[in-house]
MIBAZA-721587 format. One record per residue (C-alpha): residue number from 1; x, y, z. Coordinates in nm, 2 decimals. Each point is the difference from the previous one (the first is absolute). Example, Ala and Ser with C-alpha at 12.3 -4.5 7.8 and 13.67 -1.06 7.14 Angstrom:
BEGIN
<pt resi="1" px="1.23" py="-0.45" pz="0.78"/>
<pt resi="2" px="0.14" py="0.34" pz="-0.07"/>
***
This chain:
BEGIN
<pt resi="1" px="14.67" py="9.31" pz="7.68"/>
<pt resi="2" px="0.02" py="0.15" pz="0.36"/>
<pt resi="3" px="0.06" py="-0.23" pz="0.29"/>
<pt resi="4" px="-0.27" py="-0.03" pz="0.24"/>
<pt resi="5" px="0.03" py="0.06" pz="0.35"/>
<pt resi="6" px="-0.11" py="-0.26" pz="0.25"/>
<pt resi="7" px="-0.11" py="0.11" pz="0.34"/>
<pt resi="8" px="-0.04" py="-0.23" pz="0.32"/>
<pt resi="9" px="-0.34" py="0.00" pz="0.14"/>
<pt resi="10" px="-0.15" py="-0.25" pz="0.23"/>
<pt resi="11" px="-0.34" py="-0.13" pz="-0.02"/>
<pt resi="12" px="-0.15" py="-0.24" pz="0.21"/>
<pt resi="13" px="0.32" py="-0.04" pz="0.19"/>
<pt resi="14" px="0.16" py="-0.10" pz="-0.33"/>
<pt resi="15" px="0.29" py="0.18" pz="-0.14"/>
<pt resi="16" px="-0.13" py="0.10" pz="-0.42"/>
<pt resi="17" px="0.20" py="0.15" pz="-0.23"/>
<pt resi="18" px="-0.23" py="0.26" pz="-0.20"/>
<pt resi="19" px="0.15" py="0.18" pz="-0.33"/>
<pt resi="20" px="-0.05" py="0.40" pz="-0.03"/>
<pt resi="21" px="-0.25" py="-0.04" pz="-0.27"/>
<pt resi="22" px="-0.21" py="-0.21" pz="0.23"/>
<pt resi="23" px="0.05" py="0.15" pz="0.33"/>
<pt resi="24" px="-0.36" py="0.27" pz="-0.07"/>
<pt resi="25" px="-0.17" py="-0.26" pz="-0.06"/>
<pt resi="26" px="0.11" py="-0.15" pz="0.34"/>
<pt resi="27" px="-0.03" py="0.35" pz="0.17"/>
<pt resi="28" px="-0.35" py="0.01" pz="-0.11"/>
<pt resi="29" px="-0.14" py="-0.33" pz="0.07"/>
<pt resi="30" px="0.24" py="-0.05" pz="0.29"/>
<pt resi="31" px="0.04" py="-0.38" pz="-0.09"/>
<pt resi="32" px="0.17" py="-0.15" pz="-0.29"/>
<pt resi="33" px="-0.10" py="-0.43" pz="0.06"/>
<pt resi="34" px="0.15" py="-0.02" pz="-0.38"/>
<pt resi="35" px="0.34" py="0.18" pz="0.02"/>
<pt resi="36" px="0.28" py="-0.24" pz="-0.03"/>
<pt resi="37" px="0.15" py="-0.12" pz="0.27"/>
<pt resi="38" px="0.37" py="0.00" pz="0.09"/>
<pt resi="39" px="0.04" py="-0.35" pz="-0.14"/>
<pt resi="40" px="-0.16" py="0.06" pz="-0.33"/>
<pt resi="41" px="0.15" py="0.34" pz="-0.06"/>
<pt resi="42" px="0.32" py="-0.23" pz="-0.08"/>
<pt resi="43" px="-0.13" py="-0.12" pz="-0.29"/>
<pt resi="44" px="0.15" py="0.12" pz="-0.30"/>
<pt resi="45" px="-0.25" py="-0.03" pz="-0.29"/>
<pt resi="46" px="-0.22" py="0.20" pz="-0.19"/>
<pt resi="47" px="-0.34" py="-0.01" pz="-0.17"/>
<pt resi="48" px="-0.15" py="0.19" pz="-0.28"/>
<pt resi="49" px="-0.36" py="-0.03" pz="-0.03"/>
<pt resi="50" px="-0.23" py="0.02" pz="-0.29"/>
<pt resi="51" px="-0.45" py="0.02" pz="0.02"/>
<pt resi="52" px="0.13" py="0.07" pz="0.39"/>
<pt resi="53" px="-0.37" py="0.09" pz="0.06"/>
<pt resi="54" px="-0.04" py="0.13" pz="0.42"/>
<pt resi="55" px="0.27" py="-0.24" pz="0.06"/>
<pt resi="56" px="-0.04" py="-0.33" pz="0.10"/>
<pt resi="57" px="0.29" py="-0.21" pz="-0.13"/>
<pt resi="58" px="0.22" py="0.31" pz="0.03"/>
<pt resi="59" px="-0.12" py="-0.02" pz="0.39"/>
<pt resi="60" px="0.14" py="-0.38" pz="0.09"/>
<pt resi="61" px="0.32" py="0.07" pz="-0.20"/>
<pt resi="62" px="0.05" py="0.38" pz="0.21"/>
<pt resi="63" px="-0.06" py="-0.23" pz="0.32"/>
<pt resi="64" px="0.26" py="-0.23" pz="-0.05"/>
<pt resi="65" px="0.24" py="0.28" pz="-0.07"/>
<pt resi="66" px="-0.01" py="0.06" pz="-0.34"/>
<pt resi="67" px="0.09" py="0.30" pz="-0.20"/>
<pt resi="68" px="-0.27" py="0.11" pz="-0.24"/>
<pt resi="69" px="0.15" py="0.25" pz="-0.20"/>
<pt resi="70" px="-0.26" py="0.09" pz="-0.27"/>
<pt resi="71" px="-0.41" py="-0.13" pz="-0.03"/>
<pt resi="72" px="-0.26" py="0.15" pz="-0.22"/>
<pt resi="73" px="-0.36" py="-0.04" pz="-0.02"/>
<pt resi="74" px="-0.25" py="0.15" pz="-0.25"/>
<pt resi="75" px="-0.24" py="0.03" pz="0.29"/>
<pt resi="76" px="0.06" py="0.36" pz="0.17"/>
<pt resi="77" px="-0.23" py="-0.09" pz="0.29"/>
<pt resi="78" px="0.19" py="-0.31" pz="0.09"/>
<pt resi="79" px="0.37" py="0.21" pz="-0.09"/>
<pt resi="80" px="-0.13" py="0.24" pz="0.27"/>
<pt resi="81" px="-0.03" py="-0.29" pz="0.26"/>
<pt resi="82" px="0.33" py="-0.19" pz="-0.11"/>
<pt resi="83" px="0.14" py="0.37" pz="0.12"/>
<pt resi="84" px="-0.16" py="0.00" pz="0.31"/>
<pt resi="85" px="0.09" py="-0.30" pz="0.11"/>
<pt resi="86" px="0.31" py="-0.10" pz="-0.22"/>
<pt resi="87" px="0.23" py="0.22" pz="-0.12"/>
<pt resi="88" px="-0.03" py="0.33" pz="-0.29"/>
<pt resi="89" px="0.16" py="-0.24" pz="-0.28"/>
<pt resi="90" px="-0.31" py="-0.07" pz="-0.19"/>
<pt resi="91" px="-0.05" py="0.15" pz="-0.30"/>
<pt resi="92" px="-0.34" py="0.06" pz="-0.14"/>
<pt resi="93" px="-0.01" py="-0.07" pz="-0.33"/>
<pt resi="94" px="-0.13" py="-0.24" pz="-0.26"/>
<pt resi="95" px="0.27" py="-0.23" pz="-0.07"/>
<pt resi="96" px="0.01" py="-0.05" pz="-0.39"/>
<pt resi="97" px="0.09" py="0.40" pz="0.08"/>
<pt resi="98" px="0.30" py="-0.04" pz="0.16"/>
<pt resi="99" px="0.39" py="0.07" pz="-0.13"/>
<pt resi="100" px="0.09" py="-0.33" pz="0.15"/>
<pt resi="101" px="0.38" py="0.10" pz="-0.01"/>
<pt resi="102" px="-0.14" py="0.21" pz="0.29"/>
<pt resi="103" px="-0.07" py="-0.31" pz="0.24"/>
<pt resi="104" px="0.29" py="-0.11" pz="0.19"/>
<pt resi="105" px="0.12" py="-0.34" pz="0.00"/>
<pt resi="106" px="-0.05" py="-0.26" pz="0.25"/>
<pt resi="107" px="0.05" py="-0.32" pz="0.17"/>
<pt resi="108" px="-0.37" py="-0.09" pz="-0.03"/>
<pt resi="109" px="-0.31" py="0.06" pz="-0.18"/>
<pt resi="110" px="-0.34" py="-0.01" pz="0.09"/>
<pt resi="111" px="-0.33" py="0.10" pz="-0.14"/>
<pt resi="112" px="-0.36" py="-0.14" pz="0.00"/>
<pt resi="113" px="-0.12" py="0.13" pz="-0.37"/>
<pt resi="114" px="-0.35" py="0.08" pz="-0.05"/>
<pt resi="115" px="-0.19" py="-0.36" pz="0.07"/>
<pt resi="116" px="-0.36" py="0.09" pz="-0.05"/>
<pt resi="117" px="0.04" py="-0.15" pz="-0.38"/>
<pt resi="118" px="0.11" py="-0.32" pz="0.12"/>
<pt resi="119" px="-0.29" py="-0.01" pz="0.26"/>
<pt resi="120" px="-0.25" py="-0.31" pz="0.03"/>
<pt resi="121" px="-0.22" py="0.23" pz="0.19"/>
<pt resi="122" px="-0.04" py="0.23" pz="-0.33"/>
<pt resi="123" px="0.02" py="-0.02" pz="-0.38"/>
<pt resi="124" px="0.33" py="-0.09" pz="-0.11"/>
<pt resi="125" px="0.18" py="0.12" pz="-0.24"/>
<pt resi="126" px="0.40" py="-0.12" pz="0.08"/>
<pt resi="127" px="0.28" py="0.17" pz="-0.22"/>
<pt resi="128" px="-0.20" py="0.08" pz="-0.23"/>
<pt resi="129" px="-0.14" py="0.32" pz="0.17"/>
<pt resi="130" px="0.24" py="0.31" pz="0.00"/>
<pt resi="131" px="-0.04" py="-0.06" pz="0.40"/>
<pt resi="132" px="0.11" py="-0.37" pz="-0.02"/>
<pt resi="133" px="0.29" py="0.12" pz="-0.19"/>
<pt resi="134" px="0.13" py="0.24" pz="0.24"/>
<pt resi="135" px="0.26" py="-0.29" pz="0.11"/>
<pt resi="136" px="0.17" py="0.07" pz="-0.27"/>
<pt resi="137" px="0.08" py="0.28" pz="0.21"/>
<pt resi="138" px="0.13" py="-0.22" pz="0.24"/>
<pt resi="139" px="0.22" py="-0.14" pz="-0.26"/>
<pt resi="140" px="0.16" py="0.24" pz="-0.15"/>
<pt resi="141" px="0.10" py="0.15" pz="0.30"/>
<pt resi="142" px="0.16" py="-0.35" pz="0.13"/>
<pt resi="143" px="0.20" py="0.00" pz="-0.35"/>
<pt resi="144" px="0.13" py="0.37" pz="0.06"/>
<pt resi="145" px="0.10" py="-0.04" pz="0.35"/>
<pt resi="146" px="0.10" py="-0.39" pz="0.05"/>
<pt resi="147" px="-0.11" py="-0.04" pz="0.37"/>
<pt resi="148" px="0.16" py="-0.31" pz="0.16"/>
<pt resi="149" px="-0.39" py="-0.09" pz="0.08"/>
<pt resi="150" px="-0.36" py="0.07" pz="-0.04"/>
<pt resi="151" px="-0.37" py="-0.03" pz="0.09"/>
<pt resi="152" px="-0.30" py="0.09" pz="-0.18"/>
<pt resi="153" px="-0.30" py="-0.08" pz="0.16"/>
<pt resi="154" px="-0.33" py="-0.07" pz="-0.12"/>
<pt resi="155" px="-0.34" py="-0.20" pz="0.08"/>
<pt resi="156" px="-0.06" py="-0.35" pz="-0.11"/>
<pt resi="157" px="-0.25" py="0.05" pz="-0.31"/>
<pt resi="158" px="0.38" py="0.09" pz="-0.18"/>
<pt resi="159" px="0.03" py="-0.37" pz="-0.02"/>
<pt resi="160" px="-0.23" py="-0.08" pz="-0.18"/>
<pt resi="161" px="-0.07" py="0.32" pz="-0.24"/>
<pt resi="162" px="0.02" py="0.00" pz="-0.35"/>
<pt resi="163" px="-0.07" py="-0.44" pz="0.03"/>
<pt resi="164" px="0.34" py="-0.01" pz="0.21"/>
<pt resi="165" px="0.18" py="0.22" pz="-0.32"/>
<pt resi="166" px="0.01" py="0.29" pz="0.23"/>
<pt resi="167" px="0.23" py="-0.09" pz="0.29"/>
<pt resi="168" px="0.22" py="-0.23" pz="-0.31"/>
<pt resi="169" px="0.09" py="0.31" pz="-0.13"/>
<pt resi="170" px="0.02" py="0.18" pz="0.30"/>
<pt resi="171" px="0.28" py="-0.29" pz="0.12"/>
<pt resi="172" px="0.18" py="0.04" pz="-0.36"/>
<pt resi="173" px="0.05" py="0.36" pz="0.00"/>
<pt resi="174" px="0.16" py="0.08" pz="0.39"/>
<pt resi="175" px="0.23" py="-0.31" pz="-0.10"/>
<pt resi="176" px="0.15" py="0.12" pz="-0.28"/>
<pt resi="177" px="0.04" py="0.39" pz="0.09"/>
<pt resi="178" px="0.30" py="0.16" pz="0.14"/>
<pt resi="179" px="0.32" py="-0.04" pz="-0.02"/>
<pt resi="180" px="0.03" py="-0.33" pz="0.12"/>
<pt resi="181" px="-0.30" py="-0.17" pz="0.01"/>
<pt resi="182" px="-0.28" py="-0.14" pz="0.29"/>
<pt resi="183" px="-0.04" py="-0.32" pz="0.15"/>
<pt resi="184" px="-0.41" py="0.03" pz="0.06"/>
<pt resi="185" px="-0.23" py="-0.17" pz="0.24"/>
<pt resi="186" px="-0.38" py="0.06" pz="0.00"/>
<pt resi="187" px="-0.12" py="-0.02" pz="0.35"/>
<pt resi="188" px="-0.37" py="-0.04" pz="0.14"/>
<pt resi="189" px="0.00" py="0.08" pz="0.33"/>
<pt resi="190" px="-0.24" py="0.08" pz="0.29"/>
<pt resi="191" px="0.09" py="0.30" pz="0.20"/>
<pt resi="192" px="-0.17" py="-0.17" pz="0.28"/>
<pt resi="193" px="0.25" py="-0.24" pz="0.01"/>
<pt resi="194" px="0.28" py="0.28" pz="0.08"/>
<pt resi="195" px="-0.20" py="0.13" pz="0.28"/>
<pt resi="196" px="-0.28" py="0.20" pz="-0.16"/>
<pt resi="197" px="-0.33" py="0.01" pz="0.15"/>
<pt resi="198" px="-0.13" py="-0.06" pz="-0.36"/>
<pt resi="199" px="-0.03" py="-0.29" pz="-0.21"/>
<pt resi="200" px="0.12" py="0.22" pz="-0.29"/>
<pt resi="201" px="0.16" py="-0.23" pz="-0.32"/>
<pt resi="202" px="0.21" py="0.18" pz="-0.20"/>
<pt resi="203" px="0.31" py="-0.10" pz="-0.24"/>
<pt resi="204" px="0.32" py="0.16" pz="0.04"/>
<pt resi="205" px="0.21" py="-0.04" pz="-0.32"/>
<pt resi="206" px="0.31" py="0.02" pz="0.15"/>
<pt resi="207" px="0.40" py="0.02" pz="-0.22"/>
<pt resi="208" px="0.33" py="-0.05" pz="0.09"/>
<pt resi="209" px="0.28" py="0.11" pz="-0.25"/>
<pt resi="210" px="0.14" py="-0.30" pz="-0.19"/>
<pt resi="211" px="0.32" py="0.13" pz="0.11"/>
<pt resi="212" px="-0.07" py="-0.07" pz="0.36"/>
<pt resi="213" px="0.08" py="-0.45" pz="0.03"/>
<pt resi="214" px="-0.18" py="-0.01" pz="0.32"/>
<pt resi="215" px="-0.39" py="-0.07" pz="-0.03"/>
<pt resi="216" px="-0.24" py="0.18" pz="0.10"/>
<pt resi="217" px="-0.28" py="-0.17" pz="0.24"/>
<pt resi="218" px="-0.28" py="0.18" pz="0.16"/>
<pt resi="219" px="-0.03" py="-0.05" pz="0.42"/>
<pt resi="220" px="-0.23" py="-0.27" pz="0.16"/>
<pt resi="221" px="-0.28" py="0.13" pz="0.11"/>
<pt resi="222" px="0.00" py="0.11" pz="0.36"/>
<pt resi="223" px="-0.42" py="-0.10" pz="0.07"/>
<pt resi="224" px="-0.24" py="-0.29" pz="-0.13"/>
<pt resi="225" px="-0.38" py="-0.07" pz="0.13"/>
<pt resi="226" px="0.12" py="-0.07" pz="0.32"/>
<pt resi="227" px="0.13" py="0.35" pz="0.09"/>
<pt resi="228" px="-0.12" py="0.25" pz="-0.27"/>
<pt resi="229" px="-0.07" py="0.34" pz="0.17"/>
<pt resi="230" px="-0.37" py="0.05" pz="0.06"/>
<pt resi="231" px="-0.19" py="0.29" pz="-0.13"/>
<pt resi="232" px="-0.11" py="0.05" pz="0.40"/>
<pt resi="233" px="0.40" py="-0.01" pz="0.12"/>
<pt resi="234" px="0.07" py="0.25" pz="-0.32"/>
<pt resi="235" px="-0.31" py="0.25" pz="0.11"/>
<pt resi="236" px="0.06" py="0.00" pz="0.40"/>
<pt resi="237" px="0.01" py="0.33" pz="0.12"/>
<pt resi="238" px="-0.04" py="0.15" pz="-0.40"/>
<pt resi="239" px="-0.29" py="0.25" pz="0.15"/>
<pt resi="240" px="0.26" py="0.19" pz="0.13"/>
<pt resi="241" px="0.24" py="0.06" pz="-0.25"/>
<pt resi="242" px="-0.01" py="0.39" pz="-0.05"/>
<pt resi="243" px="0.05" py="-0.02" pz="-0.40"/>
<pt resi="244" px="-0.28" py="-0.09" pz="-0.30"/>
<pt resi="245" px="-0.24" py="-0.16" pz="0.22"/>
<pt resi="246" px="-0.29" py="0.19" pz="-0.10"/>
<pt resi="247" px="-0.33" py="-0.23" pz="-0.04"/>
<pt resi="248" px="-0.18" py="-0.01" pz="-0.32"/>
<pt resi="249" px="-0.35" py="0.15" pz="0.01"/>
<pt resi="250" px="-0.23" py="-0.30" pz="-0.11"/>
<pt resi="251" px="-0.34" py="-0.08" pz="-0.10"/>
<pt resi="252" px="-0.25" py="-0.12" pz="0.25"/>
<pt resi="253" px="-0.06" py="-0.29" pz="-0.25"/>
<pt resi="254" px="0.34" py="-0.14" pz="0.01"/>
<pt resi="255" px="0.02" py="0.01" pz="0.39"/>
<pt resi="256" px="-0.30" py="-0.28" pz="-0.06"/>
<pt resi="257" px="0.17" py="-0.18" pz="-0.28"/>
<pt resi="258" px="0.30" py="-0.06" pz="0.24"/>
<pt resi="259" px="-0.24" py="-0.06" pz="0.33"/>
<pt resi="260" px="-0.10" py="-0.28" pz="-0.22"/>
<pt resi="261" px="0.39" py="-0.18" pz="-0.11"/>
<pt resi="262" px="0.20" py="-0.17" pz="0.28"/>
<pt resi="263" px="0.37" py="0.09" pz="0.04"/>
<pt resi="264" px="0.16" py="-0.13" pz="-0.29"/>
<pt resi="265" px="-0.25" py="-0.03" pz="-0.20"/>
<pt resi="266" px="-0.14" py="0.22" pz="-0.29"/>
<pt resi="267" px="-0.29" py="0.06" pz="-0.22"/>
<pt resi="268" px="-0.08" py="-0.34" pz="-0.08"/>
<pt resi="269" px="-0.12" py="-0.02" pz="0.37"/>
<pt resi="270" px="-0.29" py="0.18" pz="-0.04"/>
<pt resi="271" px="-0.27" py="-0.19" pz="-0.04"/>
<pt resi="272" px="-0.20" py="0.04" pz="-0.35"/>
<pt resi="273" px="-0.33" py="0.06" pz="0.15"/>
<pt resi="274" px="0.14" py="0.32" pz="0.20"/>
<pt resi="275" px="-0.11" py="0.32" pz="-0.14"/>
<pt resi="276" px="0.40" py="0.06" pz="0.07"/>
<pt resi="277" px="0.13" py="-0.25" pz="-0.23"/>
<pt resi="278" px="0.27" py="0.08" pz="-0.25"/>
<pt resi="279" px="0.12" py="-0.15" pz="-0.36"/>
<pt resi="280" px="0.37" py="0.04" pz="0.03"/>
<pt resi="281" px="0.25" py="-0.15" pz="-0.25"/>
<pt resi="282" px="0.31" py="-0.06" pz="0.20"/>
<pt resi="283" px="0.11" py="-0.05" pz="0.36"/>
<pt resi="284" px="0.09" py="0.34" pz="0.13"/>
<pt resi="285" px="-0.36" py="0.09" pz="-0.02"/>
<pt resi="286" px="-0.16" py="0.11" pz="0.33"/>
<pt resi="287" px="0.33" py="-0.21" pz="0.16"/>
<pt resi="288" px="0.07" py="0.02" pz="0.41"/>
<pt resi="289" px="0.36" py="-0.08" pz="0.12"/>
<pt resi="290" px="0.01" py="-0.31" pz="0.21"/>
<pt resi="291" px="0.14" py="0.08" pz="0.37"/>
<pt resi="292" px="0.17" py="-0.32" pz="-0.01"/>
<pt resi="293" px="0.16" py="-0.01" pz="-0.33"/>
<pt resi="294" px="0.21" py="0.27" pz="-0.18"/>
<pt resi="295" px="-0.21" py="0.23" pz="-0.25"/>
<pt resi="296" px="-0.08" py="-0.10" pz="-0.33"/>
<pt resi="297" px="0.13" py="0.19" pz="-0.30"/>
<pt resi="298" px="-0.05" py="0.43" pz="0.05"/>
<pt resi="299" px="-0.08" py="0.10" pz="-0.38"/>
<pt resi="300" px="0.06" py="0.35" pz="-0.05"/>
<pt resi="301" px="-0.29" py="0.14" pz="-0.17"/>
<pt resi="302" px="-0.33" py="-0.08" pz="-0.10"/>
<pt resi="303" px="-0.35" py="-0.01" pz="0.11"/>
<pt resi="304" px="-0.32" py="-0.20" pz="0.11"/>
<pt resi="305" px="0.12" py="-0.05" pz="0.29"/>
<pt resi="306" px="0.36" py="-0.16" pz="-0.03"/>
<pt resi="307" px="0.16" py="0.29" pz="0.27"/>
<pt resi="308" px="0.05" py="-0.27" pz="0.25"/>
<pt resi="309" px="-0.18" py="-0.05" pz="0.32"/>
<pt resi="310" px="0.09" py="-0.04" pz="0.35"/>
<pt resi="311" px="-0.07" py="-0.34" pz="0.20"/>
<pt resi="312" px="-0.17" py="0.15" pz="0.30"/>
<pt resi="313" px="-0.16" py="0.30" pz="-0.14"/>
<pt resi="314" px="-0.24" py="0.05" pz="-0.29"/>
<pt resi="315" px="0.21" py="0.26" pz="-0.15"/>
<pt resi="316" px="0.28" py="0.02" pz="-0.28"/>
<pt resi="317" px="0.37" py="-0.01" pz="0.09"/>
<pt resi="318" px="0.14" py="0.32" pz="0.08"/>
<pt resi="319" px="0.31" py="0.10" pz="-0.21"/>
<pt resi="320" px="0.24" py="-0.05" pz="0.31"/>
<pt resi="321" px="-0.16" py="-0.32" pz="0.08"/>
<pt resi="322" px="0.06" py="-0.08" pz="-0.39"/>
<pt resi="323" px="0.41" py="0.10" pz="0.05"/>
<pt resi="324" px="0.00" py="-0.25" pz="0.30"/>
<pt resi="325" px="-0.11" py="-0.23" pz="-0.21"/>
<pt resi="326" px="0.31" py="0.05" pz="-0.22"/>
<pt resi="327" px="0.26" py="0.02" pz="0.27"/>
<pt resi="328" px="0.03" py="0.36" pz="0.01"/>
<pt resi="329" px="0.14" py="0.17" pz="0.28"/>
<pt resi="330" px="-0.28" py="0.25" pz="0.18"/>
<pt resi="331" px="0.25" py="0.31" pz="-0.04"/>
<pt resi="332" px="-0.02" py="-0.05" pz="-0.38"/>
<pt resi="333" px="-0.27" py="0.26" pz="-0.07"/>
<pt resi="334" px="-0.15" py="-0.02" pz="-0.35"/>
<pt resi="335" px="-0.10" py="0.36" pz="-0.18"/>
<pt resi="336" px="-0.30" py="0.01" pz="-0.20"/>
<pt resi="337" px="-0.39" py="-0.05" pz="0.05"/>
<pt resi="338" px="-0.15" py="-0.33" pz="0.10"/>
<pt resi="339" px="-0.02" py="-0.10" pz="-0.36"/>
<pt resi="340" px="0.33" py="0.08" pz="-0.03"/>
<pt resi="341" px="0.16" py="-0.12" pz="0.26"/>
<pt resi="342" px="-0.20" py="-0.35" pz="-0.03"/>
<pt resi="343" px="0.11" py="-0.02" pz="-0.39"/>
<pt resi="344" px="0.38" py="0.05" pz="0.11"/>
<pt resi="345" px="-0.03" py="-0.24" pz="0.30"/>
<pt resi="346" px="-0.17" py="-0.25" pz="-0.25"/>
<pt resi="347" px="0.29" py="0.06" pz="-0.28"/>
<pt resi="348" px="0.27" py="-0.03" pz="0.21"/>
<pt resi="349" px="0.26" py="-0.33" pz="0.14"/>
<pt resi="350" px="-0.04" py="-0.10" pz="0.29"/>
<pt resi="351" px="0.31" py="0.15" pz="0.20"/>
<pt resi="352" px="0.01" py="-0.29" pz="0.33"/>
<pt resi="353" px="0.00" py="-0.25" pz="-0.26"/>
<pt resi="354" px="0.26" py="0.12" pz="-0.26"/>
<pt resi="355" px="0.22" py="0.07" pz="0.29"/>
<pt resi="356" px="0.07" py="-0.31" pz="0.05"/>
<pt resi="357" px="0.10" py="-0.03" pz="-0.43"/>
<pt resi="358" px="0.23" py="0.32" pz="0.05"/>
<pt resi="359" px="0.18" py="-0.15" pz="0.30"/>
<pt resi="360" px="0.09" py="-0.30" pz="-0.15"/>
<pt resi="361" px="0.14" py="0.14" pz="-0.32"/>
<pt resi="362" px="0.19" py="0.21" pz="0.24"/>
<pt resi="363" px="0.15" py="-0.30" pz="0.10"/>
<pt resi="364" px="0.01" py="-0.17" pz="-0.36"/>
<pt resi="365" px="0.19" py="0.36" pz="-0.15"/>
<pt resi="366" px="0.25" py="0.00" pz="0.32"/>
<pt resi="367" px="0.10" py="-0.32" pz="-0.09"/>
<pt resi="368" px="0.06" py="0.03" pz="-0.36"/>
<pt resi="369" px="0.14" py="0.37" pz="-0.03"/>
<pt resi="370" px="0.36" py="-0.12" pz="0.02"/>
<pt resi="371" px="-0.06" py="-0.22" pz="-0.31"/>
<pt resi="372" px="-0.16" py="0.32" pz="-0.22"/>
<pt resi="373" px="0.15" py="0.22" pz="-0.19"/>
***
């Protein structure tokens, strides 16, 4: 593999270092808020990434400095904006398709595999389903390439699929693959605890080699109640971000729905004998963000009015507004239509929040490295 060449270019009166393969991207946008810094480009470890999706998690590990040398995605829309705002690494493909001798190895793993069939919000079906399965994936590429750690992430219906038999097996087969083995822990977490402007639960199943005698311990959470960020701090200024914040054409009839449900509420506001009223099954229904509070859960598909709607105006979210919501930077411009975009915006980690996860095992793989072999 060729060396890269780093060029010196200052933004912001701060000195970056840019590699060659990034620097059109920074000629064409003429910023580059995510590119490494000088401090993080010291950091010696690499990341392989599996169900990358646009890029989320790849995102917080490339801003602490990272290198991600190979992701993959079945999605081409979101491969197309991983390239556009990542790197060209990502290969398009469906993984059970894939020579996995072809994937180098790495110091860590991540991956969210496909989560819709652990959902509460829609008919489970667990491992069961040839989707639910697709972490065996996961596994078998942990057993061919023995990565000192890894993260698959997935939402919090995964716990209790299958009556609880789902995430048991789940545990028992990333322990016992590889060469030597993985200490697991099974993590709920709330990315609005890390920074996120979104109380988003998810569970990060997170090994360490059995090899490696430290342990493993995920970071204290940076926010609580107290100082969440606000879905009003996360949108300031959002109406002029240049990138996939078109408005949604919508009907005259949900303008009046929404006229009718405060911020923060949803459809169980409306009043029964309105002509406006709405039988909705869960929560996201006909939902406004709260100015005060950080957003609820952005789903990423779906109908009957579960897009998301602003606090102060009877409209839904635009797409950008949605990537605030997720801690994405405003340069990060997603390809695809609004459907599109929305469903890979939806699907995707929050990168502010996992940052905080990739910086600490940073730390935790500095300080252990001397003791691996």
């Amino acid at each position: 593999m060729r060396q890269e060449k780093i060029y010196d270019i200052v933004v912001d009166n701060t000195l970056t270092k840019v590699e060659d393969h990034q620097f059109a991207l920074f000629n064409e946008r003429g910023t580059f808020t995510f590119t490494p810094k000088n401090e993080t480009l010291k950091n010696p470890f690499s990341v392989v990434s599996l169900f990358s999706g646009c890029g989320g998690m790849d995102l917080g590990f490339y801003k602490e400095g990272f290198k991600i040398l190979w992701a993959n995605d079945i999605d081409p829309i979101a491969c197309e904006t991983y390239r556009r705002n990542i790197g060209d690494h990502i290969v398009d493909a469906d993984i059970t398709k894939i020579d996995y001798n072809s994937i180098p190895e790495s110091d860590v793993l991540l991956g969210g595999f496909p989560c819709q069939d652990f959902s509460v919000i829609w008919k489970r079906g667990g491992i069961t389903t040839e989707r639910g399965n697709l972490y065996r994936n996961f596994v078998d590429i942990v057993h061919l390439k023995n990565p000192k750690l890894f993260i698959a992430e997935n939402v919090k219906g995964i716990l209790s699929a299958n009556k609880g038999k789902a995430i048991e097996q789940i545990v028992n087969d990333f322990s016992t693959t590889g060469k030597y083995g993985y200490n697991i822990s099974v993590n709920l977490i709330n990315f609005a605890d890390y920074g996120t402007p979104q109380l988003r639960q998810r569970v990060l199943i997170i090994g360490t080699r059995k090899d490696i005698k430290e342990q493993f311990t995920i970071p204290e959470p940076t926010h609580n109640s107290n100082n969440y960020v606000s879905a009003k701090e996360a949108l300031s200024g959002v109406e002029n971000v240049k990138y996939n914040n078109e408005h949604q054409n919508v009907q005259p009839s949900t303008i009046e729905k929404l006229k009718l449900i405060p911020a923060g509420g949803n459809f169980s506001d409306i009043p029964r004998n309105s002509p406006h009223y709405v039988k909705g099954m869960i929560s996201h229904v006909y939902r406004r963000l709260h100015p005060d509070k950080p957003s609820t859960t952005i789903i990423a598909a779906g109908g009957g009015g579960t897009w998301g709607y602003h606090f102060d105006e009877p409209r839904p979210l635009t797409n950008r507004e949605r990537a605030r919501l997720f801690g994405y930077p405003d340069d990060f411009a997603f390809v695809g239509s609004i459907t599109e975009v929305r469903r890979q915006i939806g699907n995707s980690v929050a990168p502010v929040g996992i940052q905080v996860f990739a910086n600490h095992i940073k730390k935790f793989l500095t300080n252990v490295t001397a003791n691996v072999y």
